[in-house]
LOTOR-590223 format. One record per residue (C-alpha): y, x, z; residue in one letter; residue number from 1. Coordinates in Angstrom, 1 decimal, padded with zeros to 4 digits, m for minus. Layout:
{pt {Y; X; Z}; A; NUM}
...
//
This chain:
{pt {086.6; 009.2; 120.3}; X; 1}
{pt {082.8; 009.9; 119.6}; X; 2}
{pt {082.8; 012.4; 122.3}; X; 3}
{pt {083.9; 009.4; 124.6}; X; 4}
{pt {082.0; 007.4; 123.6}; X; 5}
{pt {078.8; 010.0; 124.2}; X; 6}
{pt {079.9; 010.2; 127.6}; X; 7}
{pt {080.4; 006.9; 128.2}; X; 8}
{pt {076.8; 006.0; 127.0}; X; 9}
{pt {075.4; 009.1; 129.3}; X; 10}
{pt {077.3; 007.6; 132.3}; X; 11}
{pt {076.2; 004.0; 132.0}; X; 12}
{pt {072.2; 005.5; 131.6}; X; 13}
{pt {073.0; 007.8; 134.7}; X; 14}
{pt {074.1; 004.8; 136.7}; X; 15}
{pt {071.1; 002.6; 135.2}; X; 16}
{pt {068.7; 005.4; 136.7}; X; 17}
{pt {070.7; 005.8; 140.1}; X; 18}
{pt {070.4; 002.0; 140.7}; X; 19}
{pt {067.3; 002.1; 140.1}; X; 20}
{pt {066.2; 005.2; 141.8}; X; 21}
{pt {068.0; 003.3; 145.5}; X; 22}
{pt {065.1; 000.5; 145.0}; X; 23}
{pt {062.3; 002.7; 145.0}; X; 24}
{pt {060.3; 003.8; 148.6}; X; 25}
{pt {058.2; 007.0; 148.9}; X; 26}
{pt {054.9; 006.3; 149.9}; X; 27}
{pt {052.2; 008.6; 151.4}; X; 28}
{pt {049.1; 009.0; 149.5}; X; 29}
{pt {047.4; 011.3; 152.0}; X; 30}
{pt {048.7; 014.0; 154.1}; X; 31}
{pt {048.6; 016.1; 150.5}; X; 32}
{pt {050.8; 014.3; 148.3}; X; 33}
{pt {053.9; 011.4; 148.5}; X; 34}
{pt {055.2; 009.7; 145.7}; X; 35}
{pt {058.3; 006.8; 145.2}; X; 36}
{pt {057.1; 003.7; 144.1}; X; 37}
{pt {059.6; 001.1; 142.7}; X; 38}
{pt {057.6; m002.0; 144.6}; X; 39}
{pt {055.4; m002.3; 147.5}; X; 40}
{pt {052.2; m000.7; 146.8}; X; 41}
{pt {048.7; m002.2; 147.0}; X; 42}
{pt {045.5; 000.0; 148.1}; X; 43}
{pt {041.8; m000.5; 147.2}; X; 44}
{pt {039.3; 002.3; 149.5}; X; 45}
{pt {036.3; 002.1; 147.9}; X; 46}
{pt {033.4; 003.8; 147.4}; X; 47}
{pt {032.6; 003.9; 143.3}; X; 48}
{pt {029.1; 005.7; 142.7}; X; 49}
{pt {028.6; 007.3; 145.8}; X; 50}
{pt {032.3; 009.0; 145.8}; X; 51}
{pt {034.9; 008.1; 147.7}; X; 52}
{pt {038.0; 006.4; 145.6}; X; 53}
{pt {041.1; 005.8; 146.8}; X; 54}
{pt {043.7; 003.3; 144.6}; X; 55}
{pt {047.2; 002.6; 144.4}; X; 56}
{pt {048.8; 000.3; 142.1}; X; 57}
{pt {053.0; m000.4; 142.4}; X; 58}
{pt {054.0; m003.3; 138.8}; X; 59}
{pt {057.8; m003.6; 138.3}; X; 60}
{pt {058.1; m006.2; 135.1}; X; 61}
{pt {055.9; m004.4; 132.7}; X; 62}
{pt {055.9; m001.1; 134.4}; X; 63}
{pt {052.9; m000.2; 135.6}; X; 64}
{pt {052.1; 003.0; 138.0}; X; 65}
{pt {048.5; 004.2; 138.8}; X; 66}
{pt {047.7; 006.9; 141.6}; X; 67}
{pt {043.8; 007.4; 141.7}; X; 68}
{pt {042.3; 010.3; 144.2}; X; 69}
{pt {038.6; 011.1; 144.4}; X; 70}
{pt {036.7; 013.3; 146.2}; X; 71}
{pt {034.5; 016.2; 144.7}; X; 72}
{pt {033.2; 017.3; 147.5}; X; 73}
{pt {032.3; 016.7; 151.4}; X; 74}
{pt {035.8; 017.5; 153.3}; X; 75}
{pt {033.9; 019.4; 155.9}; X; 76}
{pt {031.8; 021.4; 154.0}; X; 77}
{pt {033.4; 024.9; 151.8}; X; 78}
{pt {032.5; 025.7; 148.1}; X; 79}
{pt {029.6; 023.0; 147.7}; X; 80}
{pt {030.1; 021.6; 144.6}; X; 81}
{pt {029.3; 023.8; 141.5}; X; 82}
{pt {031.6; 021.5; 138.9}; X; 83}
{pt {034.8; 022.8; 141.4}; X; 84}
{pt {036.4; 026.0; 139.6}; X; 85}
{pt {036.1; 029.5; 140.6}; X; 86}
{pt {039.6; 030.5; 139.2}; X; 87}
{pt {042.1; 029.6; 137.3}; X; 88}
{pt {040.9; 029.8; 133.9}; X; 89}
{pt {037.9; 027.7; 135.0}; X; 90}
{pt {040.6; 024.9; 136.5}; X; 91}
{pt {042.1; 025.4; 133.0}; X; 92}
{pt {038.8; 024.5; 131.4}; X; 93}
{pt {038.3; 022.0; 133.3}; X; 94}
{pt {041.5; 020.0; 133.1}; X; 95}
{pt {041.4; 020.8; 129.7}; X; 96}
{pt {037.3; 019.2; 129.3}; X; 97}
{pt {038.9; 016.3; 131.4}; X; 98}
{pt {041.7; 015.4; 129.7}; X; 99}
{pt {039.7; 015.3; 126.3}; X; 100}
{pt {037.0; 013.1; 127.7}; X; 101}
{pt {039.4; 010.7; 129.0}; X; 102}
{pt {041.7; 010.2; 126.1}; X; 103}
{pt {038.4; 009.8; 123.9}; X; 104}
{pt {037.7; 006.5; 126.2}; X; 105}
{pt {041.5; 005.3; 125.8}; X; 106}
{pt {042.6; 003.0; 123.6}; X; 107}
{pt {045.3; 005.2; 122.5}; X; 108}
{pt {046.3; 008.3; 120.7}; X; 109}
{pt {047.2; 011.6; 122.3}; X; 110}
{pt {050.5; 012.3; 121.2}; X; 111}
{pt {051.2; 015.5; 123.4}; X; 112}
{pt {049.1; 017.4; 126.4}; X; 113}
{pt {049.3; 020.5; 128.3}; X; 114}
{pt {049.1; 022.7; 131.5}; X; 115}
{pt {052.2; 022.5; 133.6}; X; 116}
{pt {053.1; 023.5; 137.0}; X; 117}
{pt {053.8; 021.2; 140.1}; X; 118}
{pt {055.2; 023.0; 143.3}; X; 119}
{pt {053.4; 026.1; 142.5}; X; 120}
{pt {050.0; 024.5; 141.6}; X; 121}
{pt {048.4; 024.0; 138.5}; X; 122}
{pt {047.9; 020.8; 136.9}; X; 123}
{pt {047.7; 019.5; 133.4}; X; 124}
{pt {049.3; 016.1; 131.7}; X; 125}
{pt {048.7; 013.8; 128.8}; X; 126}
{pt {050.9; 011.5; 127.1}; X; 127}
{pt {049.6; 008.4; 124.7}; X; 128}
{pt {051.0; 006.6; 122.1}; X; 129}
{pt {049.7; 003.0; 120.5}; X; 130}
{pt {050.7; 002.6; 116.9}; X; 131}
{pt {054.5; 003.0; 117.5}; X; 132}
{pt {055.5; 004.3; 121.1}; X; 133}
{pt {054.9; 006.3; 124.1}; X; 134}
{pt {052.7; 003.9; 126.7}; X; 135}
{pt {051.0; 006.4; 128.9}; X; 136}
{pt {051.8; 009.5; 130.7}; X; 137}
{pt {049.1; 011.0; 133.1}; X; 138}
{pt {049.2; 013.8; 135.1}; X; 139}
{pt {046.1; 015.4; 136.9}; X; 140}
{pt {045.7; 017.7; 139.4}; X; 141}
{pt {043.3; 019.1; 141.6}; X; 142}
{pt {044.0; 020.2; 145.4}; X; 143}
{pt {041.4; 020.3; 147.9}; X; 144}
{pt {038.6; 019.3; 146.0}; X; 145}
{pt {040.3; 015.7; 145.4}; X; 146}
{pt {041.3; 014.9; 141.5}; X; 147}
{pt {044.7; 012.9; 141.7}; X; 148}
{pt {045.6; 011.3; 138.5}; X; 149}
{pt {048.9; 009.8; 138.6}; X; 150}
{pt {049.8; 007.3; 135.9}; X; 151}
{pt {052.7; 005.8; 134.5}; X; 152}
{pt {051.8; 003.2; 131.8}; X; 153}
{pt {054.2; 000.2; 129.8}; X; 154}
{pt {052.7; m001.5; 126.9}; X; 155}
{pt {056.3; m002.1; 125.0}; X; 156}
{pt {057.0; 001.9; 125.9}; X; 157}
{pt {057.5; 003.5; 128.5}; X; 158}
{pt {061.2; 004.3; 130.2}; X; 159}
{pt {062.1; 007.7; 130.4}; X; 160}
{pt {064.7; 007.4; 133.3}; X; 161}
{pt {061.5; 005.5; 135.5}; X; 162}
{pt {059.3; 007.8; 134.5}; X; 163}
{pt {061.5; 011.0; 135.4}; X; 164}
{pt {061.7; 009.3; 138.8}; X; 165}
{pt {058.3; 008.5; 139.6}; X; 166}
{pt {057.0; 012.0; 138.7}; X; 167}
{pt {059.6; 014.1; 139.9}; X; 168}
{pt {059.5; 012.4; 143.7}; X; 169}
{pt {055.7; 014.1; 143.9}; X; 170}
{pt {056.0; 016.1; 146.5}; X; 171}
{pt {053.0; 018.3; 147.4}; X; 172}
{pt {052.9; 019.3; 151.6}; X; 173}
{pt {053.9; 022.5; 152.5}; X; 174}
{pt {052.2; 021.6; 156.0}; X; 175}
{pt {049.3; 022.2; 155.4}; X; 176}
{pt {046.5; 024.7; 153.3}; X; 177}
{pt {045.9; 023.7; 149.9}; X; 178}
{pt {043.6; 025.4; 147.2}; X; 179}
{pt {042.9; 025.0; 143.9}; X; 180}
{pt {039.7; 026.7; 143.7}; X; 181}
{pt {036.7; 026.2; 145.9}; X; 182}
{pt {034.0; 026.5; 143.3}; X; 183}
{pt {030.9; 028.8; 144.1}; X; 184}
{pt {030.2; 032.3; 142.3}; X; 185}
{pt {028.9; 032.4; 138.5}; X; 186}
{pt {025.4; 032.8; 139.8}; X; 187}
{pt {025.3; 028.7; 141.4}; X; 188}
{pt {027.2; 027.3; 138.8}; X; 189}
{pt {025.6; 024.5; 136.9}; X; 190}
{pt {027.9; 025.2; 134.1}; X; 191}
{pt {029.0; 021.3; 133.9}; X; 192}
{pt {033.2; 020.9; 134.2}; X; 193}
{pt {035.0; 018.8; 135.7}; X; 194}
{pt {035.5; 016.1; 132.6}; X; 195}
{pt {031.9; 016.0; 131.9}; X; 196}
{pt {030.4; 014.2; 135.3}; X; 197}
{pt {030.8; 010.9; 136.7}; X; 198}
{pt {034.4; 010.6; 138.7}; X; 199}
{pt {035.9; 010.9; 134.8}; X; 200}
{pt {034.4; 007.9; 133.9}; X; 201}
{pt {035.2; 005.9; 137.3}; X; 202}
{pt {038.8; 007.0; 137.0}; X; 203}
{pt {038.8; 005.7; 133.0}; X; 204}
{pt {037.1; 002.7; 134.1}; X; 205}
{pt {039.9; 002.0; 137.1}; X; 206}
{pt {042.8; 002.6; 134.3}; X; 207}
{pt {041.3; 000.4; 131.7}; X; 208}
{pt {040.6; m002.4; 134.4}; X; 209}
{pt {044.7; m002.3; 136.1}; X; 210}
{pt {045.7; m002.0; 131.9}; X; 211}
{pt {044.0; m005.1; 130.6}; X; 212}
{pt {044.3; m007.0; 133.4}; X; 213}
{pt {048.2; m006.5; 133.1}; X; 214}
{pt {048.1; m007.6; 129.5}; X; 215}
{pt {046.3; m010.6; 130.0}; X; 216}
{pt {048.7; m011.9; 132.6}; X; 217}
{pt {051.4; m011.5; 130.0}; X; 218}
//
């Protein structure tokens, strides 16, 4: 009878996630990434600082999803920007410097982070807690010198059948050439990673913005 009832529970939560996964649209970011957004999605192209900042923002009741992409670098121009990484123990670093600086500016607590793999690339997530739940989960990840960070928030906790959705409908472009590492040599490197210098703090200040102003409509 138990085991019935197991399986009963485990197809009604199935279902749950298949209705839900037959409202959701996919959604071009750029020609480097698409994503599935539950509602229509709403775009702010803006220049923050002197970088170029693209937003999306997609609410469903009190789910909130946050894709943020900035630029690093001139799109024309090859290896210019020292705080890019050389390999991948530098892109390491430097997820690992940027995800440390921007849960020290959240108002929550890091519950679990680490490096994990998306369509052969390297990226690197975070996931928050308030007092008593899960409410964030960010992934970042670097592709042609643009810093996507792709967020999934709810302030009573976070679904985990919408959130297995929205991240695994990334899809990264085969079409076209993507690298991870464009920084100079050694010898032109200012030593300053990624999570140390100003699009960190512009993509904090984005998040905190969507965040409160969610809150304060409910």
């Amino acid at each position: 009878m138990k085991k019935i009832l197991v399986f009963f529970l485990l197809f009604l939560v199935s279902q749950v996630a298949i209705s839900q996964n037959e409202n959701w649209e996919s959604y071009e970011i750029d020609s480097i990434i698409s994503l599935e957004f539950p509602n229509e999605i709403s775009l702010k192209d803006t220049i923050a600082k002197g970088l170029p900042l693209k937003i999306f923002v997609s609410q469903n009741n009190d789910d909130l999803f946050i894709v943020q992409k900035i630029l690093y670098g001139e799109e024309n121009i090859v290896t210019n920007y020292s705080e890019l990484p050389l390999d991948l123990e530098d892109l390491n670093k430097s997820y690992k410097e940027f995800t440390k600086s921007y849960a020290k500016e959240m108002p929550y607590s890091i519950k679990d982070q680490g490096e994990i793999k998306q369509n052969d690339f390297h990226g690197y997530y975070i996931i928050q807690t308030d007092s008593e739940r899960i409410v964030n989960y960010t992934k970042f990840i670097l592709l042609n010198k643009n810093m996507y960070s792709i967020s999934y928030f709810n302030k009573n906790g976070i679904n985990e059948a919408v959130k297995e959705i929205f991240f695994s409908s990334l899809i990264i472009s085969s079409n076209i050439e993507i690298s991870q590492f464009e920084g100079r040599s050694l010898s032109y490197r200012t030593g300053h990673l990624i999570g140390s210098n100003l699009p960190l703090i512009i993509i904090i200040s984005i998040f905190l913005y969507f965040i409160y102003r969610k809150i304060k409509k409910n």
